[in-house]
N, C-alpha and C positions, 0 to 999 in steps of 0.2 A: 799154793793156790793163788794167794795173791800176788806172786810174779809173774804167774802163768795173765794171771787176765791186766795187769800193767803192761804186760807183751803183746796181749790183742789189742788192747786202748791203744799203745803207741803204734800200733798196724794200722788200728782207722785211722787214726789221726794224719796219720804220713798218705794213706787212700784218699780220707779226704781232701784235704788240700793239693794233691796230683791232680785231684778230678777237679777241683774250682779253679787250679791255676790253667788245665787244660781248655778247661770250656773258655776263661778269658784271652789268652793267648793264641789256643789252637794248637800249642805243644805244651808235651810232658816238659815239668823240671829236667834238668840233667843230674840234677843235686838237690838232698832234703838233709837235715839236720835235726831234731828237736833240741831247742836251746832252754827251753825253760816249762817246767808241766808243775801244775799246782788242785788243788781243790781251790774252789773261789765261792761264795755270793751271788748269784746271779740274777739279775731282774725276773720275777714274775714266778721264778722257781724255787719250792718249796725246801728242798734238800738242796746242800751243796755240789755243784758242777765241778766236772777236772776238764780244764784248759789248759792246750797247748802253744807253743810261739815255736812256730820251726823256720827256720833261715834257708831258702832257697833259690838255686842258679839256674834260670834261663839259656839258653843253646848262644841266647847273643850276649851271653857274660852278664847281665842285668843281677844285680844280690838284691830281695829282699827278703821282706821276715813277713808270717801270714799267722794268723790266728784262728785257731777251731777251737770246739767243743760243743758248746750250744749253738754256733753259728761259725760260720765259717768266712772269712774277711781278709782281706790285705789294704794295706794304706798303700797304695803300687806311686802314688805321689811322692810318698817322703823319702825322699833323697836318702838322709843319712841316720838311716835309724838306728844306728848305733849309740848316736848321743842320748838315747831317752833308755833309762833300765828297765827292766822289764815289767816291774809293776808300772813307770810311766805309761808303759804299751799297755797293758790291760787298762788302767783306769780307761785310756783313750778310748779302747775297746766297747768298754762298755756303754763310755758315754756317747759314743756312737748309736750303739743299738738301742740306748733310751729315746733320745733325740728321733731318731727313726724310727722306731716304733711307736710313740706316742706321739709322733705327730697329725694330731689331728683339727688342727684349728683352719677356721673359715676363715678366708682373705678376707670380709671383714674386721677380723680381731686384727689380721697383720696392720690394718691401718692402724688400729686402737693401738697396740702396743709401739707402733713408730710414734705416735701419738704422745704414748706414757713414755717411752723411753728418752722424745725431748724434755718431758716435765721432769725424767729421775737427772737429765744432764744439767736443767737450767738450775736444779735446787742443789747439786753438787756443787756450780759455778758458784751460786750462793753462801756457800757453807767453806767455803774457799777449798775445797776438797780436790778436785780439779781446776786449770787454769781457762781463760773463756774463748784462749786465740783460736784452740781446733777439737773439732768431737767428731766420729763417724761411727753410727753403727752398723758393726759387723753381721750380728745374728739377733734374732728375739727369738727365742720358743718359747710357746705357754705349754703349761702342765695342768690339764686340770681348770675350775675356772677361772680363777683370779690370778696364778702363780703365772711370773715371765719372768725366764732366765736373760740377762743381756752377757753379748760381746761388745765391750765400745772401748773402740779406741779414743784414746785421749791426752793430755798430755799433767803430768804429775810433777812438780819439781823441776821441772826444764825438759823431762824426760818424755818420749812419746812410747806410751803402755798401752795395756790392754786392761782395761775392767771389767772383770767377770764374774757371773753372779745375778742375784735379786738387788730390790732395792735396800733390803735390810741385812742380806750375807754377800756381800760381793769381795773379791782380793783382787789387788791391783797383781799382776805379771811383767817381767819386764819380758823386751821383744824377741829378746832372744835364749830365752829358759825354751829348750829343745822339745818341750812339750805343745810350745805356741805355733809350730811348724802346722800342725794340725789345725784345723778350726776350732779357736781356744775355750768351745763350750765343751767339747771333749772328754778334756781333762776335769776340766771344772764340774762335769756333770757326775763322771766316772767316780771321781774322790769324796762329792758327797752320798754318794751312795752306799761306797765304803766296800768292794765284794769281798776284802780280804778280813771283813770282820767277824764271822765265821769258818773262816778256811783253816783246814788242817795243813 
């Protein structure tokens, strides 16, 4: 019984993503693959979800890798996503679908948090944590009313990173940890979350 309905799962799963990669393209894959299927964690749902990651070729040679189960996605950007293992790509995943679905802050907050996000840079400068020659922030999401997640680039040790995070849990990244390829709340969002912390 239970291989029979793993056999339907991986049927939709390979349906779905034909049908999303269709409607963006306007053709079928020529080629699907499922490369990795899990139970996971998933925002907002009560029971654990089974996602898939299947690796597929476009008519004009094009390789990437797309994501279904509760929602259906490809990073059709990321060049080489081979370098990121496959829980890399779900964290991302998910931090995706946080980031975009709870986004709902009014373009007044956006000033407020470019606002606060100079006051978390100028007291890092301070606490000599960061250096003061360069700062750029990438993203601010807020969650909720007070929480803002930041991306800032900045430079650490002679090095130019990326800081990501709140003001009180942030991890520096260096620029080229293949998970940074992505808009590095991402990851950062994906892994506090945690979905593999109930997965079978």
């Amino acid at each position: 019984m239970k291989q029979q309905k793993d056999r339907q799962d991986r049927r939709w799963a390979l349906n779905q993503t034909a049908e999303w990669l269709t409607h963006k393209f306007g053709k079928k894959p020529v080629k699907q693959e499922i490369v990795y299927e899990r139970d996971i964690t998933w925002p907002l749902e009560e029971q654990p979800v089974k996602i898939f990651l299947i690796k597929y070729r476009l008519k004009n040679g094009f390789e990437g890798i797309i994501f279904t189960g509760p929602t259906t996605w490809s990073f059709i950007y990321l060049n080489d996503w081979t370098a990121l293992t496959p829980e890399d790509l779900v964290y991302c995943y998910v931090g995706c679908f946080i980031q975009f679905f709870f986004i709902h802050s009014p373009a007044s907050s956006k000033i407020d948090n470019k606002k606060k996000a100079e006051r978390f840079i100028l007291n890092l400068i301070e606490q000599k944590i960061i250096e003061p020659n360069f700062s750029q922030l990438c993203d601010a999401f807020q969650l909720g009313e007070d929480l803002v997640y930041y991306a800032i680039e900045v430079i650490k040790k002679g090095e130019q990173v990326y800081l990501v995070g709140t003001e009180t849990n942030y991890i520096f990244y260096n620029k080229d940890f293949p998970p940074m390829r992505l808009p590095p709340l991402f990851y950062f969002l994906g892994k506090t979350f945690n979905p593999f912390s109930h997965s079978s």
